[in-house]
C-alpha positions as CSV (number, residue, x, y, z in Angstrom):
1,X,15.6,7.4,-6.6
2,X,11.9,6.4,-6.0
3,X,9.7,8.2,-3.6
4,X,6.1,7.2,-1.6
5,X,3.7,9.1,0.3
6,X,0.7,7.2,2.5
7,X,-1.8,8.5,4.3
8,X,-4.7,7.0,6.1
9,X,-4.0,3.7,5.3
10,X,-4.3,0.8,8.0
11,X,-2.7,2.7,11.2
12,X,-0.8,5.2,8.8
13,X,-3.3,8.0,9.7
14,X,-1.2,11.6,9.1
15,X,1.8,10.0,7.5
16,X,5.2,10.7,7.3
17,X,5.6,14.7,9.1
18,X,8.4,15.9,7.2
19,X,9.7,16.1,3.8
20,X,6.0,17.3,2.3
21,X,5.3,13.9,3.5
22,X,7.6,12.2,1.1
23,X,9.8,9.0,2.1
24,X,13.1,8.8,-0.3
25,X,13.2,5.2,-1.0
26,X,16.9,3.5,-1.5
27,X,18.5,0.2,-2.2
28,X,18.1,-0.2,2.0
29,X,15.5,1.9,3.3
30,X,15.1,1.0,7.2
31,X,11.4,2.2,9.0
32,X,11.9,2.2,12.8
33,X,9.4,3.1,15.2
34,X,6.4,2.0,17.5
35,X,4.7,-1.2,17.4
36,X,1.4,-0.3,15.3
37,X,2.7,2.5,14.0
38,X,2.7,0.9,10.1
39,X,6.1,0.2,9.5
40,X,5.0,-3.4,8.5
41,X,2.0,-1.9,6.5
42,X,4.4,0.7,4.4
43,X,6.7,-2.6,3.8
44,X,3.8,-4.1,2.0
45,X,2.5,-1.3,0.3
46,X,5.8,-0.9,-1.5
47,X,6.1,-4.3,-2.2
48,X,3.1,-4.7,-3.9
49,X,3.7,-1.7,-5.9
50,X,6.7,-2.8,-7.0
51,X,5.5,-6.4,-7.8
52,X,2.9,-4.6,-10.3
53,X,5.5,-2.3,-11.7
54,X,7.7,-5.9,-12.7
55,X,4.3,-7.1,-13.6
56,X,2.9,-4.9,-15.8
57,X,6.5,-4.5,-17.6
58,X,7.0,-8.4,-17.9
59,X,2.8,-7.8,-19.5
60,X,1.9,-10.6,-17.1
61,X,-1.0,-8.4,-15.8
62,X,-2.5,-5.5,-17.5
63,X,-3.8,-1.4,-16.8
64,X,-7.0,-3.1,-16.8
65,X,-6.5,-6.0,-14.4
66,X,-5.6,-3.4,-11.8
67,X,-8.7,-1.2,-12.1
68,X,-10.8,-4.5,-11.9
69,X,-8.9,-5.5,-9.0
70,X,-9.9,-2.3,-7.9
71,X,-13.3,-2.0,-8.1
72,X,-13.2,-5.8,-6.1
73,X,-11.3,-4.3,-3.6
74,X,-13.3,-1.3,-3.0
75,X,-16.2,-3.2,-3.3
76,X,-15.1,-5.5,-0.5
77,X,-14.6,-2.6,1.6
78,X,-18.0,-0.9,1.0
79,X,-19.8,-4.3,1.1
80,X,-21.7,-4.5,4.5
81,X,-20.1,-7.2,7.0
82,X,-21.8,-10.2,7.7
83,X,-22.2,-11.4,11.3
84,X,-20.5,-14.7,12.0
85,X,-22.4,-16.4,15.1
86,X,-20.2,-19.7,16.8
């Protein structure tokens, strides 16, 4: 059985309360609760993990192609905005 734990990410600000903050992930895992609450966002996250798990197994991406992606995505998010004028 896998397990996640996210925390200040998008609208997931405390995460989940119970279970040290652990979610036990099965073959159906179901997330129910308020709109904005980052049901959709958790979705995603574990997709994406899992899609670089298959990825880095099937050596179509590497270690090293994460950590670049990385430092592009935190770079992105650091970068000041620009201000769009219409």
């Amino acid at each position: 059985m896998s397990k996640i734990r996210v925390k200040n990410f998008g609208p997931i600000k405390e995460g989940y309360l119970e279970n040290d903050g652990w979610i036990d992930l099965k073959k159906v895992t179901i997330f129910i609760g308020n709109q904005g609450s980052g049901k959709s966002t958790l979705a995603k996250v574990i997709s994406t993990l899992l899609w670089m798990e298959k990825a880095l197994n099937r050596k179509e991406i590497t270690v090293q192609t994460i950590h670049d992606f990385q430092l592009h995505f935190s770079y992105q998010n650091t970068h000041p905005s620009k201000t769009f004028k219409n």
